[in-house]
C-alpha positions in Angstrom: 85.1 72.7 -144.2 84.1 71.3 -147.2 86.1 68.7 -149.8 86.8 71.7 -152.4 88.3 74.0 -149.8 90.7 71.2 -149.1 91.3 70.2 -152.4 92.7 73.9 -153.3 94.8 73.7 -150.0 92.7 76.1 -148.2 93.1 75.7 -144.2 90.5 76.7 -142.1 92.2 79.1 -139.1 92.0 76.5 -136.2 94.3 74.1 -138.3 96.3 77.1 -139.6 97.3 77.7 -135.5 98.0 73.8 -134.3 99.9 73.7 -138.2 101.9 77.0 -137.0 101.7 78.0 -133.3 100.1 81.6 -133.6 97.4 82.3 -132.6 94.1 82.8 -134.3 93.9 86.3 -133.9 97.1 86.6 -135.4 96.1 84.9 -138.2 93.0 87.6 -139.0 96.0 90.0 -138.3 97.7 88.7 -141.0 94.9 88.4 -143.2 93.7 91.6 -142.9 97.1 93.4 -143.8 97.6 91.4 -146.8 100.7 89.2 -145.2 99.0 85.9 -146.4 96.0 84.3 -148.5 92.9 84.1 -146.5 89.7 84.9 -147.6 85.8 84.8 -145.9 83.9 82.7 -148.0 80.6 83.2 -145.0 80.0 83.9 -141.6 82.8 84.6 -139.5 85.1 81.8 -140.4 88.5 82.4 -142.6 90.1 80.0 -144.9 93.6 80.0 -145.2 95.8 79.5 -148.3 98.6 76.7 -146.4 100.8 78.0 -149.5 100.8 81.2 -148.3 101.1 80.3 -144.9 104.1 78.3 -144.9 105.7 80.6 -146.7 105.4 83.3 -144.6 105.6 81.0 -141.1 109.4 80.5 -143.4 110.6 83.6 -144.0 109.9 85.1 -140.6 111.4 81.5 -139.0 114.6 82.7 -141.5 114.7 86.5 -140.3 114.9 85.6 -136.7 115.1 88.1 -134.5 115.5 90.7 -137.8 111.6 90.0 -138.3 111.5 92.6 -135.9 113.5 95.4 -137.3 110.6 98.1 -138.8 114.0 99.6 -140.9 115.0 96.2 -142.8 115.2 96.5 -146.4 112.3 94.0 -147.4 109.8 96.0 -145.6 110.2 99.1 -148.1 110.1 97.3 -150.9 106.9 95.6 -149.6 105.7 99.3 -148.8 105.8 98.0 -144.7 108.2 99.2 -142.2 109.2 102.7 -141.9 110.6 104.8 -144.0 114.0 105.6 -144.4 114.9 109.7 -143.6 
């Protein structure tokens, strides 16, 4: 990783899984849905925004077992979840 990626706070994904315990994978997961800051500046490695990271590694250590409720009221104003009848 190179000096201005860590300057900006951007974590490449192997240090973003020892920092938080998931897994890699996850971590594309993530990515890929929009949940946190990543992007793929070339080949197949991602960059993580640790902002972004922590703060979502915080609110799901805060939710507990509600993170997985698909009816909680944060997922519809996020446009996640499922929807209410």
């Amino acid at each position: 990783m190179n000096s201005n990626a860590m300057a900006e706070n951007w974590i490449d994904t192997k240090t973003a899984a020892a920092l938080t315990g998931y897994n890699i994978k996850y971590l594309r997961q993530l990515a890929h849905k929009g949940r946190i800051e990543a992007r793929k500046p070339a080949g197949r490695d991602w960059l993580v925004s640790l902002s972004s990271l922590l703060a979502y590694k915080c609110q799901m250590d805060r939710l507990g077992t509600e993170k997985h409720n698909p009816w909680r009221d944060d997922l519809g104003d996020q446009e996640h979840g499922r929807p209410r009848e």
